[in-house]
LUMRO-826332 format. One record per residue: x, y, z of N, C-alpha, C, O in turn; residue number from 1; residue in three letters. Coordinates in steps of 0.02 Angstrom, whole numbers. Layout:
REM LUMRO-826332
<n_u:X; n_v:Y; n_w:Z; ca_u:X; ca_v:Y; ca_w:Z; c_u:X; c_v:Y; c_w:Z; o_u:X; o_v:Y; o_w:Z; seq:NUM; type:ALA> .
...
This chain:
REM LUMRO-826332
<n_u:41; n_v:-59; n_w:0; ca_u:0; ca_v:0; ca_w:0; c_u:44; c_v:63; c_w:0; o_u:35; o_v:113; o_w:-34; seq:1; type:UNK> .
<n_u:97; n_v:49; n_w:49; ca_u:142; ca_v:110; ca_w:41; c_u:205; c_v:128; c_w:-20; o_u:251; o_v:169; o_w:-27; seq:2; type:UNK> .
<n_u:177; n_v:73; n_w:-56; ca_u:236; ca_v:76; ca_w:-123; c_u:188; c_v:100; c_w:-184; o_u:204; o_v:119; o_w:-241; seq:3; type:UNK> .
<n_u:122; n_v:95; n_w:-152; ca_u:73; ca_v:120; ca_w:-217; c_u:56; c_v:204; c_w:-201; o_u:48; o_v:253; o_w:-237; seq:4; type:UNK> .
<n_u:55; n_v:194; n_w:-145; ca_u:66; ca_v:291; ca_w:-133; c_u:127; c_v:323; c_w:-154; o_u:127; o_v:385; o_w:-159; seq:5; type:UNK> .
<n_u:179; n_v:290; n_w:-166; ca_u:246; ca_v:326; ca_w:-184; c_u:232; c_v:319; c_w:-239; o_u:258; o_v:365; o_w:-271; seq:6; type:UNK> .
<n_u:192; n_v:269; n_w:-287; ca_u:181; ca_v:287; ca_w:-371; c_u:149; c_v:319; c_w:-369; o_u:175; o_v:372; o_w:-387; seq:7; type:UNK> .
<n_u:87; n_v:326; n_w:-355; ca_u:38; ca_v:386; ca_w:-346; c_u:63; c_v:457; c_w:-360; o_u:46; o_v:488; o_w:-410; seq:8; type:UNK> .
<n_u:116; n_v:489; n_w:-298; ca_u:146; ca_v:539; ca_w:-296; c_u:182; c_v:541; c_w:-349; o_u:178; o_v:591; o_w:-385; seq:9; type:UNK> .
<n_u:222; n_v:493; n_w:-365; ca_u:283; ca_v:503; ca_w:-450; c_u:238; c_v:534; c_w:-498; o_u:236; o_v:593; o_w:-517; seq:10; type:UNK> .
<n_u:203; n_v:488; n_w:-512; ca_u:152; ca_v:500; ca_w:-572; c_u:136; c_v:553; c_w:-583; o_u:140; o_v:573; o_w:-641; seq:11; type:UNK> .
<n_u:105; n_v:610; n_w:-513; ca_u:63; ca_v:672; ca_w:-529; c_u:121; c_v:718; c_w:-548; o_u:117; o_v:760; o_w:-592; seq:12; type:UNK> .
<n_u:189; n_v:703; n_w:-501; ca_u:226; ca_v:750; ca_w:-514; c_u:295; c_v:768; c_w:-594; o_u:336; o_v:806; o_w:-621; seq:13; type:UNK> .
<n_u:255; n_v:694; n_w:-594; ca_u:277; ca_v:680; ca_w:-684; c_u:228; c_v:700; c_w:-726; o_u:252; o_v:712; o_w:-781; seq:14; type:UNK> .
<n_u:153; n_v:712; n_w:-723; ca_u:102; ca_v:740; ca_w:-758; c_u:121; c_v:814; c_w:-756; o_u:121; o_v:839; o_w:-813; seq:15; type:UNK> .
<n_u:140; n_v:863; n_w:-702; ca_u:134; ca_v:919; ca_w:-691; c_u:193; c_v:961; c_w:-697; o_u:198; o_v:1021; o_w:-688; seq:16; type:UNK> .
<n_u:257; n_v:897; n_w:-721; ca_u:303; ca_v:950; ca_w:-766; c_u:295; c_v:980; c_w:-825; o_u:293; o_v:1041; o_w:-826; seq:17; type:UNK> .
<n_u:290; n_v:956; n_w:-865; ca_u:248; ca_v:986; ca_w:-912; c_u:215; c_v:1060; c_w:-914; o_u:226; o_v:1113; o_w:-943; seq:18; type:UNK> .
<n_u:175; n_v:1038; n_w:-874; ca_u:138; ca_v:1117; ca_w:-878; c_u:191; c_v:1176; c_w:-844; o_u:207; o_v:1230; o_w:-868; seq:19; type:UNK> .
<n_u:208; n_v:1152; n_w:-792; ca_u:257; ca_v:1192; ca_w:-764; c_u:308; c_v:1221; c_w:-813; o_u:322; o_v:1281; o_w:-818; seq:20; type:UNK> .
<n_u:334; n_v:1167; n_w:-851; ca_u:373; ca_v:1222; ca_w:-892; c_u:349; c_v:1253; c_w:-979; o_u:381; o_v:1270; o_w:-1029; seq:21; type:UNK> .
<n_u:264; n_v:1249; n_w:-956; ca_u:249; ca_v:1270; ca_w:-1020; c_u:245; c_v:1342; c_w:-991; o_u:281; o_v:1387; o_w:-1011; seq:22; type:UNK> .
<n_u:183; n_v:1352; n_w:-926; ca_u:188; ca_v:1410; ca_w:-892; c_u:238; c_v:1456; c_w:-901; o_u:238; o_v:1509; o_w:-933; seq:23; type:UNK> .
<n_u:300; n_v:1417; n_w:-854; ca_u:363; ca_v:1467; ca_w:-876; c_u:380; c_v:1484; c_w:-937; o_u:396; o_v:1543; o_w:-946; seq:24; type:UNK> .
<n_u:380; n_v:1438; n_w:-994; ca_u:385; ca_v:1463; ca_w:-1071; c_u:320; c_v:1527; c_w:-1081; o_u:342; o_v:1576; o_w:-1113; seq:25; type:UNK> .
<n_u:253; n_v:1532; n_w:-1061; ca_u:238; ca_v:1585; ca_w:-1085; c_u:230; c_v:1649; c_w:-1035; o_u:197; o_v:1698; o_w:-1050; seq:26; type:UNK> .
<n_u:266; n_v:1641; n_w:-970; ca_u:278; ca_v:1680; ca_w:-935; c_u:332; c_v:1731; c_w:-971; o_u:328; o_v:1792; o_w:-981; seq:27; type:UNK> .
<n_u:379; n_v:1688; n_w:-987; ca_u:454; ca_v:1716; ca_w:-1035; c_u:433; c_v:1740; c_w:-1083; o_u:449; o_v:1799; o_w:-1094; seq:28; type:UNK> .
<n_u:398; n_v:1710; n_w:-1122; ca_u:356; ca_v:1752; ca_w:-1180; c_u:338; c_v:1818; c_w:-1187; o_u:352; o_v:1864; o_w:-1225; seq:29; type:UNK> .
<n_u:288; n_v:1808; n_w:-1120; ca_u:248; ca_v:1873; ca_w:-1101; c_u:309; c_v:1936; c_w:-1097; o_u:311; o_v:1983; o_w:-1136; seq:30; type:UNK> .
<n_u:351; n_v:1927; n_w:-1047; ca_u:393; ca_v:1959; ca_w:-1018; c_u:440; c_v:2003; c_w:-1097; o_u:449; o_v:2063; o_w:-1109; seq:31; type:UNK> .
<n_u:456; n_v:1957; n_w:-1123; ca_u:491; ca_v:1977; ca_w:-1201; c_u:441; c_v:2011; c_w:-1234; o_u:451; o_v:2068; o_w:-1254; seq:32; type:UNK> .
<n_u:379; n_v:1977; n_w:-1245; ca_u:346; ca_v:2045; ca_w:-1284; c_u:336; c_v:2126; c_w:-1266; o_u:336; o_v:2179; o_w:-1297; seq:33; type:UNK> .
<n_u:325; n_v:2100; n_w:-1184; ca_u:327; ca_v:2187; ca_w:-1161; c_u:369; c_v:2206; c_w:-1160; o_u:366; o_v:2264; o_w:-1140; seq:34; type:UNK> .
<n_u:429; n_v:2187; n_w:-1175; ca_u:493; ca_v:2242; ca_w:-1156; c_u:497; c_v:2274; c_w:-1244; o_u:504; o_v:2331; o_w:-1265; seq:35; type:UNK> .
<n_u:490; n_v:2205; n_w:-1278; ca_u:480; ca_v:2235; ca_w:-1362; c_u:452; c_v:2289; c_w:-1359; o_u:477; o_v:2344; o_w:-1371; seq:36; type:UNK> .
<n_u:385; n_v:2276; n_w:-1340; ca_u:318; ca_v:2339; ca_w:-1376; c_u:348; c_v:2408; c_w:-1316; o_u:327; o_v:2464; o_w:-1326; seq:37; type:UNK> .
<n_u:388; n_v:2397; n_w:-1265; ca_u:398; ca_v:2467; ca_w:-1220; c_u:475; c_v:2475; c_w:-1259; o_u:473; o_v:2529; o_w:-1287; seq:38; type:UNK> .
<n_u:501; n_v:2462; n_w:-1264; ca_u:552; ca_v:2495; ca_w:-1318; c_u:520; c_v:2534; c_w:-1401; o_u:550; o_v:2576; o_w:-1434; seq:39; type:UNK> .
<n_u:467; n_v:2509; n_w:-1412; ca_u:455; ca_v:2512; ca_w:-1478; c_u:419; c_v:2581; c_w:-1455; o_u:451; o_v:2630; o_w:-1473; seq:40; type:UNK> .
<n_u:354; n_v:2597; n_w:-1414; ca_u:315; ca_v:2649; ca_w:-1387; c_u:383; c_v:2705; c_w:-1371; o_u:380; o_v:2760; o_w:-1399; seq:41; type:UNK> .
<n_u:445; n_v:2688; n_w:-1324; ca_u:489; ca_v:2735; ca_w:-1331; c_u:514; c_v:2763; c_w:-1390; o_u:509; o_v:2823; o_w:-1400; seq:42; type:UNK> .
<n_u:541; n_v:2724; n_w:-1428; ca_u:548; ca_v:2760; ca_w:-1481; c_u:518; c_v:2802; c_w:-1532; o_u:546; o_v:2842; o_w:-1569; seq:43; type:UNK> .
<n_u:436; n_v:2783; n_w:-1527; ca_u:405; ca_v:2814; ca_w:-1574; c_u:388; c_v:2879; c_w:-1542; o_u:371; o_v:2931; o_w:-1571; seq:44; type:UNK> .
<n_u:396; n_v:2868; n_w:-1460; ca_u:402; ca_v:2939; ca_w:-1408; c_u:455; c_v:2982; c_w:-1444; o_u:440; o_v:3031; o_w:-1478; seq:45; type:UNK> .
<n_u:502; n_v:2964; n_w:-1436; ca_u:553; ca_v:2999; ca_w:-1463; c_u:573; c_v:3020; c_w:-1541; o_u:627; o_v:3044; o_w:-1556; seq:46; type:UNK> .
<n_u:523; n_v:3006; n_w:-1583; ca_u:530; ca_v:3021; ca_w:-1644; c_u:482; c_v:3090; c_w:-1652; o_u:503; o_v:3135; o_w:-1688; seq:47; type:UNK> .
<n_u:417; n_v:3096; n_w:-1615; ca_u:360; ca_v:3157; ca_w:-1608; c_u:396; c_v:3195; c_w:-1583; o_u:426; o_v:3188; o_w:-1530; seq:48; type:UNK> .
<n_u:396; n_v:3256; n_w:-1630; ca_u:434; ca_v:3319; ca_w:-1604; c_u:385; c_v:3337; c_w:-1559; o_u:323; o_v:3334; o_w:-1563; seq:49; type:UNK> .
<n_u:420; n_v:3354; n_w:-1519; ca_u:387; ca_v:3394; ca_w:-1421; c_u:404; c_v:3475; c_w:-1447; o_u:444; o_v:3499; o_w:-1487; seq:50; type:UNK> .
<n_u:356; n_v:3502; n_w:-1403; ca_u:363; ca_v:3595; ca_w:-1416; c_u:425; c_v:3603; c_w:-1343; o_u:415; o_v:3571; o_w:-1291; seq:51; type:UNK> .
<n_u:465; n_v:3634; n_w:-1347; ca_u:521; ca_v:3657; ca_w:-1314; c_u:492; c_v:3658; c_w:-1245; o_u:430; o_v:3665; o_w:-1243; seq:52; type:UNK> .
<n_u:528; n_v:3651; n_w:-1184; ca_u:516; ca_v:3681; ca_w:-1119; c_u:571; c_v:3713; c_w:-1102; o_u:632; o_v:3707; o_w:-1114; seq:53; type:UNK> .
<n_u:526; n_v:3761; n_w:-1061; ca_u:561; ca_v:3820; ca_w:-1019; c_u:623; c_v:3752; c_w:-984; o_u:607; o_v:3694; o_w:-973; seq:54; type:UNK> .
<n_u:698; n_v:3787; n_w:-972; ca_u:735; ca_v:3764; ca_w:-939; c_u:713; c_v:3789; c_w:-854; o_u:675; o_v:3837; o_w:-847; seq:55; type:UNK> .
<n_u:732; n_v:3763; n_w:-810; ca_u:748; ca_v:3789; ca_w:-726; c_u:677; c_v:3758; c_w:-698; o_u:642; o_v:3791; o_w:-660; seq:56; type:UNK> .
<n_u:664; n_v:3708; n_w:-714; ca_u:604; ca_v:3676; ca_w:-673; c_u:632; c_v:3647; c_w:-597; o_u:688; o_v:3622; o_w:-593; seq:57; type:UNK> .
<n_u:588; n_v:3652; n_w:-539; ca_u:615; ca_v:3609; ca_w:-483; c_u:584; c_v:3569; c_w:-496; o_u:553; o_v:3561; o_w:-548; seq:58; type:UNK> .
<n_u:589; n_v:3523; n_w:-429; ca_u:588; ca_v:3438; ca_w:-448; c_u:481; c_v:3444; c_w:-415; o_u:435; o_v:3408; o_w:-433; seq:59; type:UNK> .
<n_u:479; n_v:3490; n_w:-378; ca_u:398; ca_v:3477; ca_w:-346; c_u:383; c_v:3521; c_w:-364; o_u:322; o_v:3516; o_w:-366; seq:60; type:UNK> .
<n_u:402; n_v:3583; n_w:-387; ca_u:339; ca_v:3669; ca_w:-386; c_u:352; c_v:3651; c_w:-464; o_u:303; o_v:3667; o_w:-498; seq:61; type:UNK> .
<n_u:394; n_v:3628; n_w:-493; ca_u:407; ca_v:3641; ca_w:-567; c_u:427; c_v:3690; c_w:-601; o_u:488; o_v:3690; o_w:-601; seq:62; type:UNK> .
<n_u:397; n_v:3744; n_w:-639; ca_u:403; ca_v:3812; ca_w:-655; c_u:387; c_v:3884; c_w:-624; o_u:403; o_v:3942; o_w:-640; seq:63; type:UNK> .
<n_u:342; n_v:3851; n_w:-563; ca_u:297; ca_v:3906; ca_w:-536; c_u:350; c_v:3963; c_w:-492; o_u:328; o_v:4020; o_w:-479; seq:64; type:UNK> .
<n_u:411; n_v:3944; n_w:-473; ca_u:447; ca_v:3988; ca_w:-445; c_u:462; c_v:4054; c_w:-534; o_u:470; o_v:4115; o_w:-525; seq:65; type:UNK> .
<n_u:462; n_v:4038; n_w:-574; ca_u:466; ca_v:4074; ca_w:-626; c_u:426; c_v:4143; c_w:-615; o_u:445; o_v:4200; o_w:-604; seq:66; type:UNK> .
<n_u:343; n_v:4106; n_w:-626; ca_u:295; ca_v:4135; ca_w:-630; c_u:278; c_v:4176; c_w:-568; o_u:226; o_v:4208; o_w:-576; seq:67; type:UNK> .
<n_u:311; n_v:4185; n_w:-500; ca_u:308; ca_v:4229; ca_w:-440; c_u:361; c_v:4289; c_w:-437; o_u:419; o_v:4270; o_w:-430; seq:68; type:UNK> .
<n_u:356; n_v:4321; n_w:-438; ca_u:398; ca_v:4392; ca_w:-448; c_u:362; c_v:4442; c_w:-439; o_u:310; o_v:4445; o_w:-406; seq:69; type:UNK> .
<n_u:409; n_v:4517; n_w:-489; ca_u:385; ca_v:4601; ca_w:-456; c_u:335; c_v:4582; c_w:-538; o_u:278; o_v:4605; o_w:-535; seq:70; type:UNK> .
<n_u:346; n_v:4556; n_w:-586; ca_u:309; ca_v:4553; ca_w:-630; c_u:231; c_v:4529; c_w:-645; o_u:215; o_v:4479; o_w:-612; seq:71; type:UNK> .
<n_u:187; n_v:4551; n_w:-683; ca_u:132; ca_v:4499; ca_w:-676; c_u:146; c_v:4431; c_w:-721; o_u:194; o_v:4429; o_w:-759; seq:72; type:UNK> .
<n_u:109; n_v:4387; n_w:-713; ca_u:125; ca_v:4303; ca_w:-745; c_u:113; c_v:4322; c_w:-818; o_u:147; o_v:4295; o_w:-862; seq:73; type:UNK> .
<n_u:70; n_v:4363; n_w:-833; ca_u:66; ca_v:4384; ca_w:-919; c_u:129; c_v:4419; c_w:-955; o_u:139; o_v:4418; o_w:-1016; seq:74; type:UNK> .
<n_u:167; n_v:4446; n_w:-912; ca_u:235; ca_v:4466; ca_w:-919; c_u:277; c_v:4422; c_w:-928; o_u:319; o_v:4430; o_w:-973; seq:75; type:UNK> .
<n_u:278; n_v:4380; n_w:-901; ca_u:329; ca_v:4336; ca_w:-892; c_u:315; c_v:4283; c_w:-943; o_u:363; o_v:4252; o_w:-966; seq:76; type:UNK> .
<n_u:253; n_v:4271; n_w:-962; ca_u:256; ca_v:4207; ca_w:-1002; c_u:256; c_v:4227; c_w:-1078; o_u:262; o_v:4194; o_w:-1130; seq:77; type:UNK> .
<n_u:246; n_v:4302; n_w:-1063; ca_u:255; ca_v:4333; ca_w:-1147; c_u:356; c_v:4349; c_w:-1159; o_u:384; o_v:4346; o_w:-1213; seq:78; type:UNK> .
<n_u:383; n_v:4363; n_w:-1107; ca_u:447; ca_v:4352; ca_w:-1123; c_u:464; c_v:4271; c_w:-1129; o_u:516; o_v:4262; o_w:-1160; seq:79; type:UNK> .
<n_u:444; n_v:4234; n_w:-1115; ca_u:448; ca_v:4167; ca_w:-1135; c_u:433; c_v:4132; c_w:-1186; o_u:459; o_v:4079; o_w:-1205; seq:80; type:UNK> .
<n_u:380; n_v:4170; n_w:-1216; ca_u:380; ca_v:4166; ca_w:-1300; c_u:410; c_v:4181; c_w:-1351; o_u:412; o_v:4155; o_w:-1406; seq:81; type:UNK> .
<n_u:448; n_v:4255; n_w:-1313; ca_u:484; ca_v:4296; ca_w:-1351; c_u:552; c_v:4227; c_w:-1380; o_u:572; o_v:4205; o_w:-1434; seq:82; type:UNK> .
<n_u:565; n_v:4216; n_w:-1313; ca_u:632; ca_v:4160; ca_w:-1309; c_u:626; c_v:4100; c_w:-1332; o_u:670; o_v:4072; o_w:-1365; seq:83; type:UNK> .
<n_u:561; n_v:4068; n_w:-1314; ca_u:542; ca_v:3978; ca_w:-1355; c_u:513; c_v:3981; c_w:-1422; o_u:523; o_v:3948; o_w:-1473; seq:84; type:UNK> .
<n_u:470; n_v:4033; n_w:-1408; ca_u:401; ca_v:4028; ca_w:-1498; c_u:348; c_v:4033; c_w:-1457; o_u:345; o_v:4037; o_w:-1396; seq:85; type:UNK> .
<n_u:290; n_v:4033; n_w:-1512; ca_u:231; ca_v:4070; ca_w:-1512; c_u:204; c_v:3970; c_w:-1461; o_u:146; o_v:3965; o_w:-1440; seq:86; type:UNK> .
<n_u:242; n_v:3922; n_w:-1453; ca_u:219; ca_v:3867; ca_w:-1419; c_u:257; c_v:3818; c_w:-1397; o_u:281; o_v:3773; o_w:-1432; seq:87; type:UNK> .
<n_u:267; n_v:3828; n_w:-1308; ca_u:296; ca_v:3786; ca_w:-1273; c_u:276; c_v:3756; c_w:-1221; o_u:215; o_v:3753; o_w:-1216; seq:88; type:UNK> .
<n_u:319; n_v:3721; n_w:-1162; ca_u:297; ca_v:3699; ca_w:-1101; c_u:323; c_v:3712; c_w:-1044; o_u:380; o_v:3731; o_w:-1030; seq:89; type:UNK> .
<n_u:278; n_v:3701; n_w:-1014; ca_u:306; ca_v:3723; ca_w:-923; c_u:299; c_v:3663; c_w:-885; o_u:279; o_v:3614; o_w:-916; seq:90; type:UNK> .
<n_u:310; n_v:3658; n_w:-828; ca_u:271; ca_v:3627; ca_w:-768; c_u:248; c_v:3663; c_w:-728; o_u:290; o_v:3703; o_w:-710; seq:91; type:UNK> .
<n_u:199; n_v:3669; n_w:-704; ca_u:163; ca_v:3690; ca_w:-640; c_u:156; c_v:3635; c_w:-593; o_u:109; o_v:3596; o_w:-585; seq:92; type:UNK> .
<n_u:187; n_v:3637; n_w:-576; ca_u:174; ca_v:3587; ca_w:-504; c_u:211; c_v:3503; c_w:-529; o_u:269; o_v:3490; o_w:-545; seq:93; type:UNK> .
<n_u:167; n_v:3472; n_w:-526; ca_u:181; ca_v:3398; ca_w:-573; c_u:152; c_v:3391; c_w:-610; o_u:145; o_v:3331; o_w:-623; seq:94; type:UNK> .
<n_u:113; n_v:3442; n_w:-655; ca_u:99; ca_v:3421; ca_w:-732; c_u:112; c_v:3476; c_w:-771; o_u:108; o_v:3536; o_w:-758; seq:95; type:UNK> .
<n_u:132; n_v:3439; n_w:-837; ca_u:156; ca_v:3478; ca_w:-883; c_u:108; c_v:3521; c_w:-933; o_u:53; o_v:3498; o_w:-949; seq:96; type:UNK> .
<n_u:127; n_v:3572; n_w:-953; ca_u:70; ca_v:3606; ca_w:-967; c_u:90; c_v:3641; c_w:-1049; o_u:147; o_v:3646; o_w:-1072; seq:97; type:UNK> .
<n_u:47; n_v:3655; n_w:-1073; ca_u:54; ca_v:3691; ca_w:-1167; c_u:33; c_v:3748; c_w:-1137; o_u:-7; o_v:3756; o_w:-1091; seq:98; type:UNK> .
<n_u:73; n_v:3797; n_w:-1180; ca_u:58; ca_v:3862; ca_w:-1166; c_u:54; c_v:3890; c_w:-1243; o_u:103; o_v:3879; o_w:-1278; seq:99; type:UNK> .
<n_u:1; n_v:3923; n_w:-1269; ca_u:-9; ca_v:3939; ca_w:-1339; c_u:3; c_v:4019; c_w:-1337; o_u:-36; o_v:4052; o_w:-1303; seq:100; type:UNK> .
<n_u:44; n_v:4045; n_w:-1365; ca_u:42; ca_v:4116; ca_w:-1350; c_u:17; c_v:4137; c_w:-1422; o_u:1; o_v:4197; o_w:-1423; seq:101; type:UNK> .
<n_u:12; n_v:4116; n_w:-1460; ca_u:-34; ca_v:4156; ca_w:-1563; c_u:-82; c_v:4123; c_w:-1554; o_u:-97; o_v:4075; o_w:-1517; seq:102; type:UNK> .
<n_u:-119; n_v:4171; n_w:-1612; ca_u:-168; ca_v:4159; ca_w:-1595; c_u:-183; c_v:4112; c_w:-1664; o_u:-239; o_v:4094; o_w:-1685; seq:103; type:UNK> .
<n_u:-139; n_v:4102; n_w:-1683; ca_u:-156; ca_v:4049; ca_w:-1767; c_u:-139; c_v:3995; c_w:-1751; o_u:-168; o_v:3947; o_w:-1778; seq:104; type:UNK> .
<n_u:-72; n_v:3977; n_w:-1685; ca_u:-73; ca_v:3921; ca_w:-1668; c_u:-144; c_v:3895; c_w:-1614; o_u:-163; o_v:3837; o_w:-1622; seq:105; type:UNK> .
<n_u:-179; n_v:3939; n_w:-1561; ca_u:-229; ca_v:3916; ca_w:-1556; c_u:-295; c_v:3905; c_w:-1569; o_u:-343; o_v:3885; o_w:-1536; seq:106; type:UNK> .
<n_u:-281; n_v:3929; n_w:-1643; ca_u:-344; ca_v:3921; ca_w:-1687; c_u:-346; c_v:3839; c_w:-1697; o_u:-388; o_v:3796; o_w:-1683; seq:107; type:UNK> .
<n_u:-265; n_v:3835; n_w:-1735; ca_u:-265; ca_v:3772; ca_w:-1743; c_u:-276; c_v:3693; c_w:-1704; o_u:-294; o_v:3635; o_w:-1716; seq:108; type:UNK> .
<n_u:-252; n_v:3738; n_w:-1650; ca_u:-266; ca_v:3687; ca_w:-1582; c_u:-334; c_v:3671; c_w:-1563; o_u:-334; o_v:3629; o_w:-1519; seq:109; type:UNK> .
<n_u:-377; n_v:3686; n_w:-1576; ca_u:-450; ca_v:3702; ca_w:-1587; c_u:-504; c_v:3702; c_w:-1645; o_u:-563; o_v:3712; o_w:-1659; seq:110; type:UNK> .
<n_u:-452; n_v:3687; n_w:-1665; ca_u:-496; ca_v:3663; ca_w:-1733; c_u:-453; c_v:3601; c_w:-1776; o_u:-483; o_v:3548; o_w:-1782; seq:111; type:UNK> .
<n_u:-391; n_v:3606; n_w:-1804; ca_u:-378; ca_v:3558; ca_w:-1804; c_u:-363; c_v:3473; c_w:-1756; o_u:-378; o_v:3414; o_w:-1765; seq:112; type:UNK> .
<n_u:-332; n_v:3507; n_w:-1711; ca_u:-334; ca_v:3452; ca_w:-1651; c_u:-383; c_v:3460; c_w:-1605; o_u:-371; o_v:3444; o_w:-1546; seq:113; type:UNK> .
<n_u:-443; n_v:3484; n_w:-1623; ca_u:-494; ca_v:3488; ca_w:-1557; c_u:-495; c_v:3419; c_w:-1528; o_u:-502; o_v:3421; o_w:-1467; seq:114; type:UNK> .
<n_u:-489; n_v:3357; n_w:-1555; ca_u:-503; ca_v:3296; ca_w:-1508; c_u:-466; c_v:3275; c_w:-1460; o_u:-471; o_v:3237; o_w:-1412; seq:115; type:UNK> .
<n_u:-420; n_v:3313; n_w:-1488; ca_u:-351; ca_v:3294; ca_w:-1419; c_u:-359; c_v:3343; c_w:-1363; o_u:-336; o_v:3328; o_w:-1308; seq:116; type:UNK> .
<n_u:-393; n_v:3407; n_w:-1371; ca_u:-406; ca_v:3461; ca_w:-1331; c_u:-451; c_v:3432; c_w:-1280; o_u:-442; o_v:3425; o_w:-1219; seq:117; type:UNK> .
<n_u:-524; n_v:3411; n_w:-1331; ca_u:-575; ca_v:3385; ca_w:-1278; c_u:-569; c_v:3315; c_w:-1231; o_u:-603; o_v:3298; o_w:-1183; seq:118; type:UNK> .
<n_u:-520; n_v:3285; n_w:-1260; ca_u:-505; ca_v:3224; ca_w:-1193; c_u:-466; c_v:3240; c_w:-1145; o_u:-445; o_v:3201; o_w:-1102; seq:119; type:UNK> .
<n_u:-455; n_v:3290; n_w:-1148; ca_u:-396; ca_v:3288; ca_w:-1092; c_u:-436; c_v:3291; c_w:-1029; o_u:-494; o_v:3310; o_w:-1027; seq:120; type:UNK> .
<n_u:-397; n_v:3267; n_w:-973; ca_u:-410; ca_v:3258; ca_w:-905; c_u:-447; c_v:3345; c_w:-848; o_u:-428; o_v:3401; o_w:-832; seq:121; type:UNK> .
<n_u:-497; n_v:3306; n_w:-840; ca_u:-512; ca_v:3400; ca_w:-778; c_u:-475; c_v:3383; c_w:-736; o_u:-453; o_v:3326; o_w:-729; seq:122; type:UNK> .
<n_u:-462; n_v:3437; n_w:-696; ca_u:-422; ca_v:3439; ca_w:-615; c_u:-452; c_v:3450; c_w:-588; o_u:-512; o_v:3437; o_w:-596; seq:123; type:UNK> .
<n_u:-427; n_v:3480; n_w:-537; ca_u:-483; ca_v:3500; ca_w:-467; c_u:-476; c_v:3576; c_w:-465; o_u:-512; o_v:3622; o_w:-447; seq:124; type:UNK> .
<n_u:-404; n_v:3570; n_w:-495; ca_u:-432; ca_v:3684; ca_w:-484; c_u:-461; c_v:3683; c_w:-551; o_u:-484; o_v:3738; o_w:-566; seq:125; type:UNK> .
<n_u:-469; n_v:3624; n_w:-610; ca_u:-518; ca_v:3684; ca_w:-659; c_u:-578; c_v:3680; c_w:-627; o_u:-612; o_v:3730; o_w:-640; seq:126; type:UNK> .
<n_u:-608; n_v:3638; n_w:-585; ca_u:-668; ca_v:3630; ca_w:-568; c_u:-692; c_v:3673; c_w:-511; o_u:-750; o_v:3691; o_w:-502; seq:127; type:UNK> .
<n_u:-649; n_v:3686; n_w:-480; ca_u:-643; ca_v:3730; ca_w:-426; c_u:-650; c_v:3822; c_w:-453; o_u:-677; o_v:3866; o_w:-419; seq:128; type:UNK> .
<n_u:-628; n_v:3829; n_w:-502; ca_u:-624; ca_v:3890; ca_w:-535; c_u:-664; c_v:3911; c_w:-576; o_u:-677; o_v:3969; o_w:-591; seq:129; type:UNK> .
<n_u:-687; n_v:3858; n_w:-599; ca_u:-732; ca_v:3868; ca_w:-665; c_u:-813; c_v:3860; c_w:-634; o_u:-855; o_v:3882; o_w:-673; seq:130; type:UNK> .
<n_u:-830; n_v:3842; n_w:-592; ca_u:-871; ca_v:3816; ca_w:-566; c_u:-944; c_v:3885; c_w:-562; o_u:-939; o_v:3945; o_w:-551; seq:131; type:UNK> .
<n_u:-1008; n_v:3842; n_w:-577; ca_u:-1040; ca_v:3903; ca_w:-576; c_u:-1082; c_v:3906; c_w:-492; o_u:-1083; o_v:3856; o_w:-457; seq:132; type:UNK> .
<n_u:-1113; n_v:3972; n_w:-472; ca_u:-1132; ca_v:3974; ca_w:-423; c_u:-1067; c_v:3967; c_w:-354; o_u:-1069; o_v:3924; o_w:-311; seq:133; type:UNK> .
<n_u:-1035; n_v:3999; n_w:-357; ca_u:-981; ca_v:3991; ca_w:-310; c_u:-991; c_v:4016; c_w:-250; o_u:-967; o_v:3992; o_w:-200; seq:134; type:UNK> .
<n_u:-1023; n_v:4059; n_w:-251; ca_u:-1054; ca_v:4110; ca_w:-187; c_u:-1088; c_v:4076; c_w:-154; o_u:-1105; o_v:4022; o_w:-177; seq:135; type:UNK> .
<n_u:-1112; n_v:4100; n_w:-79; ca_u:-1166; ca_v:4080; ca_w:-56; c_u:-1218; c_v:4116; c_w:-53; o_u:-1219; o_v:4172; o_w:-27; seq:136; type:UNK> .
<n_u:-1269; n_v:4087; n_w:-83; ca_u:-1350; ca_v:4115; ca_w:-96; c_u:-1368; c_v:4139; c_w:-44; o_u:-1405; o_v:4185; o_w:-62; seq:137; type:UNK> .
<n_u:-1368; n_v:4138; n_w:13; ca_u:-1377; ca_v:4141; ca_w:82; c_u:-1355; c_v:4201; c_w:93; o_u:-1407; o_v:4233; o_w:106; seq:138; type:UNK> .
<n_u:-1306; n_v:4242; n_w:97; ca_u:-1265; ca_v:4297; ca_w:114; c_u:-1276; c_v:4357; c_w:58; o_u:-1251; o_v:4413; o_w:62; seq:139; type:UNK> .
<n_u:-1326; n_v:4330; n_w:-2; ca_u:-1329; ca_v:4424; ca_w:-39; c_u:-1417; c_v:4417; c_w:1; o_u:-1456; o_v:4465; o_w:-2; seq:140; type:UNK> .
């Protein structure tokens, strides 16, 4: 009885190599295709010309030490056009931002690429800012 339980055990663990190293074969698989297709997505990153960014970003405020000064922010980001073009980037905070300073490039941005305009993500200060009824009804 106890020599038929030691076949017992051989057997399953001779059935279940197999799979074991098929698993691992498409574990390895898997693993090789994603590194393919994330090399391939990098590169085609790096082939789309990007609009210039402002140099002197920190690592958490981003650009916004720029934009604080004796100047107003419309000052400052129009000498920044003067220096990049009529379309570049900043960071504010931790996201990166388009800044359109012509008005033919944001025609185009709006009419030619409107679909890329309208997906983009809300935040919480556009919602916060834009928001209607902000007041309290209560107090006029």
């Amino acid at each position: 009885m106890f020599n038929n339980m030691l076949y017992h055990e051989n057997s399953l663990s001779k059935n279940t190599m197999p799979l074991t190293i098929s698993l691992f074969c498409l574990l390895l698989l898997l693993l090789i295709l994603s590194s393919i297709s994330r090399k391939l997505k990098n590169q085609i990153a790096a082939t789309r010309k990007a609009p210039p960014e402002v140099s002197g970003a920190w690592p958490l405020i981003g650009h916004l030490h720029l934009l604080r000064g004796s100047k107003p922010p419309q000052d400052t980001l129009g000498n920044m056009a003067d220096k990049y073009g009529p379309i570049f980037s900043l960071r504010l905070g931790a996201h990166k931002t388009l800044v359109v300073s012509d008005w033919e490039m944001a025609k185009q941005c709006f009419t030619v690429n409107d679909r890329a305009f309208a997906n983009r993500p809300k935040s919480m200060s556009f919602e916060v800012l834009f928001q209607y009824n902000c007041w309290d009804q209560d107090a006029i």
